[in-house]
C-alpha positions as a printed Julia matrix, in Angstrom:
267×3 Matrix{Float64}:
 30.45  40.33  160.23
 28.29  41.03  157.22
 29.86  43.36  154.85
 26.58  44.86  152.03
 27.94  45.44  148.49
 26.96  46.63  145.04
 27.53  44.58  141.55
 28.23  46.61  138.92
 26.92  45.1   135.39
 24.68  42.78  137.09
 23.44  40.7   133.87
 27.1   40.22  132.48
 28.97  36.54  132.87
 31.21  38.29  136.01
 28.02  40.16  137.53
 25.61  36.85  137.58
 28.61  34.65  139.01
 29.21  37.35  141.83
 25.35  37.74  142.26
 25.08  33.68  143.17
 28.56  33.13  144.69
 27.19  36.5   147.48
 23.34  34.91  147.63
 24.74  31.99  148.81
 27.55  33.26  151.94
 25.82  34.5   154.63
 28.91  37.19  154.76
 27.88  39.46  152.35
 24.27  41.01  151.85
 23.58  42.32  148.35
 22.25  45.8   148.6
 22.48  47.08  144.82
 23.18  46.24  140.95
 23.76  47.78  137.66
 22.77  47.31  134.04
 23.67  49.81  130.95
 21.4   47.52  129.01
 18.46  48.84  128.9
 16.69  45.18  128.41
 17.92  44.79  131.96
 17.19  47.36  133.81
 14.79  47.0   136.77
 15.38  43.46  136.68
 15.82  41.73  140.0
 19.16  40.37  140.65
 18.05  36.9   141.91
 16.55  36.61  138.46
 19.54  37.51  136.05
 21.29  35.06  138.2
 19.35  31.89  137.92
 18.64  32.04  141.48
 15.24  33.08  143.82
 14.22  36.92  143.45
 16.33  39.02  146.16
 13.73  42.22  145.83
 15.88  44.22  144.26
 16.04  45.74  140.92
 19.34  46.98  138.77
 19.95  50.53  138.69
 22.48  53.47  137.92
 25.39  53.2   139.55
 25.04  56.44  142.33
 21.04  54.86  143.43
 22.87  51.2   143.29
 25.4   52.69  145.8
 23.48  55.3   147.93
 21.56  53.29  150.28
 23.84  50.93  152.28
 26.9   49.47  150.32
 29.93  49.44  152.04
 31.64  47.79  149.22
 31.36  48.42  145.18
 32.5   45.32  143.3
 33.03  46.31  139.47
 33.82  44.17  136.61
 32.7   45.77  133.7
 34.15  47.8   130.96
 36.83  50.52  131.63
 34.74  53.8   130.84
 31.96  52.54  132.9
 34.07  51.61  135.45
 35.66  55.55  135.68
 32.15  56.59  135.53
 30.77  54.64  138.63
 34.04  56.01  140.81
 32.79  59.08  139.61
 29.38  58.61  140.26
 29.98  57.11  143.93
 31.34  60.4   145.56
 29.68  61.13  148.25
 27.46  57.55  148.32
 28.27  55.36  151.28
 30.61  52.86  149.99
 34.24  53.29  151.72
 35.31  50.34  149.13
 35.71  49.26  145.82
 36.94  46.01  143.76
 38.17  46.79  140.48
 38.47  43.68  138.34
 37.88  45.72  135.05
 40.43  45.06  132.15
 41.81  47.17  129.27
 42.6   50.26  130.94
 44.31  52.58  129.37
 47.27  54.7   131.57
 44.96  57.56  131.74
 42.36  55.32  133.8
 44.79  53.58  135.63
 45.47  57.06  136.59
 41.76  57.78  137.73
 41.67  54.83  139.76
 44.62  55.51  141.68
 43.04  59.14  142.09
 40.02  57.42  143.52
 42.19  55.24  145.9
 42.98  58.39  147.76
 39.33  58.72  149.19
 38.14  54.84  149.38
 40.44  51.43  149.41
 40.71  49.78  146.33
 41.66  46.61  145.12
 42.09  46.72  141.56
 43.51  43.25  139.69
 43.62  41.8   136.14
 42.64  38.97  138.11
 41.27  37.63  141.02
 42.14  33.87  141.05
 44.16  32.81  144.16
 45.85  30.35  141.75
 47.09  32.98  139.41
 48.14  35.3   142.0
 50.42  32.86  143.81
 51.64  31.63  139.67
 52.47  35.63  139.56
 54.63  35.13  142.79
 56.32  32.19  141.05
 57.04  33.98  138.05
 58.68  36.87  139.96
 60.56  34.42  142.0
 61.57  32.67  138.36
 62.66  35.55  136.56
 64.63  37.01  139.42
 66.86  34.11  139.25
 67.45  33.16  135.7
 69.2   36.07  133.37
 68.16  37.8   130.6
 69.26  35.03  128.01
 66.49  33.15  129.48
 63.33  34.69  126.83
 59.79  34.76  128.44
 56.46  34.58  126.27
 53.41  34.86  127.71
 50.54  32.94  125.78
 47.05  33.54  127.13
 43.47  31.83  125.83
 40.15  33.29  126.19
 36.31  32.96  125.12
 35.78  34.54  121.73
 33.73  37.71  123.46
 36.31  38.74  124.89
 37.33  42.55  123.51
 40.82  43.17  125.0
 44.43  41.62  124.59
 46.58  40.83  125.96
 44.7   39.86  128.81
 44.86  41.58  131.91
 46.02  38.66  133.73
 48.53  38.57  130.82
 49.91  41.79  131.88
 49.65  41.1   135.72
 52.1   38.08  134.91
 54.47  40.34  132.38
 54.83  42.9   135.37
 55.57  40.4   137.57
 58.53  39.48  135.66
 59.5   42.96  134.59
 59.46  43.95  138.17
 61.77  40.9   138.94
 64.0   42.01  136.34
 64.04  45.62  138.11
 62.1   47.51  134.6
 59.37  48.8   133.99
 56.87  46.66  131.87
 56.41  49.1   128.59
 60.53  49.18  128.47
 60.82  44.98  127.94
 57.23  44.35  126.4
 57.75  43.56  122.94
 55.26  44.44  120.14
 52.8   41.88  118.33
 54.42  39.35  115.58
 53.12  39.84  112.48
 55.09  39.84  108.92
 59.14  39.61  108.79
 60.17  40.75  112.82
 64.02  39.86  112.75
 65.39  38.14  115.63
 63.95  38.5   119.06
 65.52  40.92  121.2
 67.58  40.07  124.11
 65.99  40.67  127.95
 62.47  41.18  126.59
 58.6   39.86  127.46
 56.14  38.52  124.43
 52.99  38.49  124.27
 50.27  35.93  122.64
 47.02  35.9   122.47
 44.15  33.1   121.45
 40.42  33.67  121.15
 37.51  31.36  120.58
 34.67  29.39  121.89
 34.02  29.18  125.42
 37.79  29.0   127.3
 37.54  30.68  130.44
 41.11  31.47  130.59
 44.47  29.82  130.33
 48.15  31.12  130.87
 51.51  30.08  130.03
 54.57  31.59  131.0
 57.42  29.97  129.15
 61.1   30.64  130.13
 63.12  29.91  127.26
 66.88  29.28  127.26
 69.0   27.62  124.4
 68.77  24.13  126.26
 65.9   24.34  128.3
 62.57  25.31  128.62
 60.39  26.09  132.12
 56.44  26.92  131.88
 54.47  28.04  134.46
 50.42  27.69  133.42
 47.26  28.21  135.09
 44.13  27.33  134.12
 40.72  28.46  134.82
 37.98  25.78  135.31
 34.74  27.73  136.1
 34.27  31.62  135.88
 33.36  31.55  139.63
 36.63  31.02  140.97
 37.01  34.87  139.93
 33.46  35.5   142.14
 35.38  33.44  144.82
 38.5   35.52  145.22
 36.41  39.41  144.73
 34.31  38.52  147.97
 37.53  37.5   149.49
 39.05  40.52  148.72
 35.74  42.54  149.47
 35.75  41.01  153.17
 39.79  41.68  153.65
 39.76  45.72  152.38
 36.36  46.5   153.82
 37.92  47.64  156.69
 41.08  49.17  155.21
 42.14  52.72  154.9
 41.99  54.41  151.55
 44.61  53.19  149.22
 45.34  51.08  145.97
 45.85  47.35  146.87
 46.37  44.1   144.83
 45.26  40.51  145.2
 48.73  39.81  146.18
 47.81  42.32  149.26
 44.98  40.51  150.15
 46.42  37.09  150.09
 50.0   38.49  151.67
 51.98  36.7   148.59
């Protein structure tokens, strides 16, 4: 089975890994790409990857979609994201992969809208590591009590705009959902200046920027005379490529509705 898809923000770190990781699986044939910049548009996509010319140029998102993708695969920024949903009504694609992060409730909101016509698998992230480290923190915090603290420390490349990260927040919901609460009720708010002491039950956050990391993430479980941390760390930025064709071949098929990772990989 060959499944055609469309990469949204084809000249971005996430769009050139997903452009060579497709190229190169005789599973997928790449039938479209998109570029806001307007230094890349009409640009072939074999090009902006590093990789032979594939004949095709980027484009807006409803052209990108129209002629024969049966899967949109989006990683960019969370308006543009809305906008391509949007924009695809009507097109041809019956799919979508949502790996966009810093969405705000309201957009979460829109994609879940969206998930009523097409399939969608939206994630902060698409690792098969962190996914089955998100099973492991559920199992974790389901089993030790509320005096146990848990801080979530995450590392990224200095570009990156949003924190915490979303794979931050997939981890915190993990745990919040073990613990039977919603996220927003245990979350705690960022340090900064005289805090008091830390509150009983509740999830903190951390975030690092700079140079190049690709992504790191510890979840600490603290107690007065022990400490457990469950990490994960990110090696190359196509591991992410890796796991969104996965997911792109497992919900091609599926019937309109808003899946996870942890759907895909039945953790």
């Amino acid at each position: 089975m060959t499944i055609s898809i469309a990469i949204a923000g084809a000249a971005g770190r996430m769009g050139r890994a997903l452009i060579r990781a497709a190229a190169e699986d005789a599973r997928f044939r790449i039938v479209g790409g998109t570029e806001r910049r307007a230094e890349f548009l009409g640009v072939d996509l074999g090009a902006l990857a590093g990789i032979a010319p594939l004949f095709m140029t980027t484009a807006d998102a409803a052209e990108a979609a129209a002629e024969q993708a049966e899967v949109w695969i989006d990683f960019t920024a969370p308006e543009a994201t809305i906008a391509a949903l949007d924009a695809l009504r009507g097109a041809t694609a019956r799919a979508a992969i949502v790996g966009t992060t810093g969405l705000s409730d309201e957009q979460r909101t829109a994609i879940a809208d969206h998930a009523k016509r097409i399939a969608i698998v939206q994630s902060g992230n698409f690792s098969l590591g962190v996914n089955l480290l998100a099973a492991l923190v559920e199992q974790a915090a389901a089993r030790l009590g509320p005096e146990w603290d848990i801080e979530i420390v995450e590392a990224h490349h200095r570009r990156k705009v949003d924190a915490p990260s979303g794979t931050a927040l997939l981890l915190g919901e993990a745990a919040a959902t073990a613990r039977h609460r919603k996220l927003a009720e245990l979350r705690l708010p960022a340090r900064e200046g005289v805090t008091g002491e830390r509150a009983s039950g509740k999830i903190g956050f951390s975030a690092v920027r700079g140079g190049g990391i690709v992504g790191e993430h510890d979840v600490i479980f603290a107690a007065e005379r022990e400490v457990i941390t469950l990490s994960h760390r990110a090696l190359d930025r196509a591991l992410f490529a890796d796991g969104a064709l996965r997911a792109a071949l497992w919900v091609a098929d599926k019937p309109p509705g808003l899946y996870s990772m942890r759907d895909v990989l039945g953790v």
